[in-house]
Each structure stands twice: as structure tokens, then as C-alpha cells.
C-alpha positions, 0 to 999 in steps of 0.5 A: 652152205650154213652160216650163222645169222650176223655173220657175213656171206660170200659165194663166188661163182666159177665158171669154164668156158672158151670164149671167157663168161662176160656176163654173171648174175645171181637170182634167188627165186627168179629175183635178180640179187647181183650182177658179179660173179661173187655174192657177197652178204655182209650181214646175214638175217634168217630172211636170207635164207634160200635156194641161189641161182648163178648164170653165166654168159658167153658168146656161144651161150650160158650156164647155171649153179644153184646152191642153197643158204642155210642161215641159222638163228636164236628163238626167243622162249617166253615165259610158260603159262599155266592155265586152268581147265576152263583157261582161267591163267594160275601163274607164270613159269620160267622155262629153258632156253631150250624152251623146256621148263621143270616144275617145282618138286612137292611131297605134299599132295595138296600141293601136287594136284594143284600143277593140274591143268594146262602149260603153254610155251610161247616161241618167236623167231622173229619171222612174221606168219602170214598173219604178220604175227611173230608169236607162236604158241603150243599147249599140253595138258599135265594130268597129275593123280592124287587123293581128292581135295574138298576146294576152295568154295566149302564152308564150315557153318551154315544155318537152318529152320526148324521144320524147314528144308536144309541143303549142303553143298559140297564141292570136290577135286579128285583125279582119278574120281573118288570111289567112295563118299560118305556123310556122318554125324559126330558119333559116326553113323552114316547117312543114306537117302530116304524120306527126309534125306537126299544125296545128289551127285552131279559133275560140274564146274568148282572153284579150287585155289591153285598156287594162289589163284582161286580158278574154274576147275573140273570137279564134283558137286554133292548135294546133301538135303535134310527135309523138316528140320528136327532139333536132332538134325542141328548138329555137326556133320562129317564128309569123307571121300576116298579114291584110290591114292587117298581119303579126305574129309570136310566138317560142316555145322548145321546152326539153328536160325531163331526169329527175332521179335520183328520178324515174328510181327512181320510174319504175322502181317505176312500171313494176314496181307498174304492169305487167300481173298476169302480168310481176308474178306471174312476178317474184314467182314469180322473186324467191321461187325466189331468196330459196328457194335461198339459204335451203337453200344457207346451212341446207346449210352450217350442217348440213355444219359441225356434222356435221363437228365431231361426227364428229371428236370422237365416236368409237364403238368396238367392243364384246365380243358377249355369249355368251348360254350363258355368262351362263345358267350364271352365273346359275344359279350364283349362283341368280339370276333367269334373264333372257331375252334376245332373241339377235338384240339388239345394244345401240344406240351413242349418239354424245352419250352416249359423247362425255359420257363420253369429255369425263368420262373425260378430265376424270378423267385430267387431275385425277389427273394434276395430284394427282401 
């Protein structure tokens, strides 16, 4: 029998014999519910749901009915969630009581290819699982086909070098892939690899805005290197992709990055702290040679002028030579103590000696004069 969940159940159980029954029970899986002849429910649950059992007894023996409760209830939908290809959450969405949920219907395509990804509805019946969870959840992935979309992470300018290496990162969308992708400058001549440029294209994950959120997505990455930067090379630069329900396209400026007076002295310091152990030993060896030179050259000049201020105002005359036999006589005379002297003596001239009594003498001379 059916019966909806809230409602009252009542089961009477008939049975013909002779003797009369006594005895009734109802059992549901060999668990005894009542002892009447009647089951009586008076607010049915979807636990109540199951195969009954009624036994009746007599004097000569018993018998059995089965009859099975069928207890219809509600499931509580919540809301669906829509989710990325790495799962990152984009939005909620309201569904049906029916648990079925309508999209938003959009003419532009950059709206449309933004309901890629996954739906997940979430059902309860109120029935623990034997996890004790009450909560049940399915997915399904919606795959939604437009022209491609440069995402989210692109930029508009970027800077470089001059003769350095300047590289472009392109991020794409594009379900079905694209089948065609070009680079171009301003007057629309195309790119292709070579010596100085190279093109790389590589499946990868993108950041793209989705109703909102800025979430992980399956997409294109394409690489576009220009080695040695020349002046010719800082300019603008146009990327096209095409597929089969459409083209788009993304502008990007290469600017010019000049140095600053502090960084052209900071590099300077870079290069010489920097460079190999020999161009720094050598310039070490160089800058001390230097630093030597002019040292002796300035000691040179401080030795020459004092030398010349003490040549012209010392003088150091002549001197009488001694007559040793003159001096033997004299000392005999005067009964003296005979000295010994050495005939190859010369008495030493001592220049600071004689230059004090030079300054002494003068200032003699000048203080008798003014007495006068």
C-alpha cells in the first residue's frame, strides 16, 4: 500500500479459522511492532517504509500476510553550484523543486562561453547514508562552444631593454581550440619565427573571469620572444586567433625602459665589484701604482723645498788647520798634560750648529747696535 509521509497507517489483519485466532502480531524484519490485530501508524516518516509481517494463532496452528509500505516523501534541492575545471566555485544558482535548473539565456558570446564548466546539484531526503550523511550531490559538465577569448591575465603594456630579450605572454580560451593564430605589427605584417623571434605554444592552466570570478581554467598559453631588442622592435603589437565560430584579438605595447643616472653608477659599481678575479686584481695593482707615484712625487717636493731653505741660510766656512808641532811646544811650555792627536783629524762641520750661532751672533750684533 502507499501512503504519504505525515499521514496516519492503519493495516487490519483478517484471518479465518475454527477455532477463532487468539493470537496476532505484526513484525517488520523479524522485529516485533504490535501484538493486534490491527497496525496502526499514527504519523508515518519514510522510515516507515518496508515489508509487514501478520501472524495469526490458533489452537491447531498459525498463519502469515505480508504486505509492503510504500511512504512517499519530499527531497529538499539546494542550490546548484557551478564550478570551474580545477573546481575553483564561480556562483550559485537557483534550481527547480523538480531539482532541474535553467541558465540565463545571453546573445553575446563572451557571455556564453563563461557557463563553461561544472554544475553540481546537492538533494537531501533526510535519510542518513551509512556515513550518517544526508546530503547527496551529482555533477555534470556543460560544454559550451564559441569563438576564443584572450582572458583575464593579458596585459596592455610591458617594458624592455635595449638589446636585451623581451618576452610576451599571451593567455587564450577557446573551445573548440583555435585553428589559426597570428602576431602583427601596426602596418600588419605578420611574425614568424626565425633567429631573433620565437613563437612557443603550450596547453596550461589560465586565469579568466567567469560571471564575476577570476578562476582556473583549461587554456592556451603563446609565448612571443624578441631577442636583442632593436629601436625598430618597441612598438605596438597585434594577436589574432581564429577558430571555427569566430576571431578575437588583444594589442599589446612594447615600451622602452631607459636607466636612470643612479642606475647607470650603480651598474658601473656592478661591473667593477662584479668582474673576473684577474681585471680585479690588475686594477687594484694600477690604482695602487698610482696612488704610490704621487705619494714619492708630493715626499720629493716637501725634500727639495726644505733642502733649499737650508742651503741658503747655512754657510760653513773655512777653518785654520792645526800645526800639530806648534801645539807640542806650547804644551811643553806651559807644563801641561801632552795630548795626543790623530794627524789625519779634520774637525766635522755641523751645519745646524753653526747656522744657531750664525742666528746667535747676529742677534748680538743687532742688540749692541740699538744700545748705540
Amino acid at each position: 500500500m502507499n501512503i504519504t509521509e505525515g499521514q496516519s497507517l492503519r493495516v487490519r489483519c483478517n484471518a479465518e479459522a475454527l477455532p477463532e485466532p487468539t493470537n496476532f502480531t505484526w513484525t517488520k524484519m523479524n522485529k516485533l511492532i504490535s501484538a493486534l490485530p490491527t497496525l496502526y501508524i499514527d504519523v508515518v516518516n519514510r522510515k516507515d517504509t518496508g515489508r509487514y509481517t501478520c501472524t495469526a494463532m490458533n489452537l491447531i496452528g498459525t498463519g502469515n500476510i505480508e504486505t509492503d509500505v510504500v511512504v512517499f516523501y519530499t527531497y529538499t534541492f539546494y542550490e546548484w553550484e557551478h564550478t570551474s575545471d580545477y573546481g575553483d566555485h564561480i556562483r550559485f544558482l537557483n534550481g527547480s523543486s523538480n531539482g532541474s535548473v535553467i541558465l540565463p539565456n545571453s546573445n553575446d558570446n563572451e557571455i556564453e562561453y563563461q557557463n563553461n564548466g561544472y554544475y553540481k546539484c546537492t538533494v537531501s531526503n533526510g535519510i542518513p547514508n551509512i556515513n550518517g550523511v544526508t546530503k547527496q550531490s551529482s555533477e555534470i559538465f556543460l560544454y559550451v562552444k564559441g569563438k576564443p577569448i584572450f582572458v583575464h591575465d593579458n596585459v596592455a603594456r610591458i617594458y624592455g631593454e635595449y638589446r636585451k630579450t623581451v618576452s610576451i605572454d599571451v593567455n587564450i580560451y577557446s573551445n573548440p581550440k583555435y585553428t589559426d593564430f597570428g602576431i602583427f605589427d601596426g602596418n600588419g605584417n605578420r611574425f614568424t619565427s626565425g633567429t631573433n623571434i620565437k613563437i612557443i605554444e603550450e596547453t596550461r592552466s589560465v586565469l579568466a573571469s567567469f560571471h564575476g570570478s577570476v578562476v582556473r581554467v583549461k587554456g592556451y598559453k603563446i609565448t612571443f620572444n624578441l631577442e636583442m631588442m632593436t629601436q625598430e622592435y618597441f612598438t605596438d603589437y597585434i594577436f589574432k586567433v581564429t577558430n571555427n565560430f569566430g576571431q578575437s584579438q588583444h594589442r599589446t605595447t612594447i615600451i622602452r625602459a631607459m636607466k636612470t643616472k643612479a642606475d647607470s653608477i650603480q651598474s658601473l659599481y656592478t661591473i667593477v665589484v662584479s668582474g673576473s678575479s684577474s681585471v680585479g686584481f690588475i686594477l687594484m695593482i694600477a690604482v695602487t701604482i698610482y696612488v704610490i707615484k704621487r705619494f714619492c712625487r708630493t715626499q720629493h717636493q716637501i725634500q727639495v723645498h726644505h733642502g733649499t731653505r737650508q742651503i741658503n741660510n747655512i754657510e760653513c766656512g773655512p777653518y785654520d788647520e792645526i800645526d800639530e808641532q806648534e801645539m807640542e811646544e806650547n804644551l811643553a811650555s806651559n807644563n801641561e798634560t801632552e795630548t795626543v792627536i790623530d794627524s789625519d783629524y779634520e774637525e766635522p762641520c755641523n751645519l745646524l750648529h753653526t747656522n744657531r750661532d750664525s742666528d746667535y751672533n747676529q742677534k748680538s750684533i743687532s742688540l749692541s747696535s740699538s744700545e748705540k
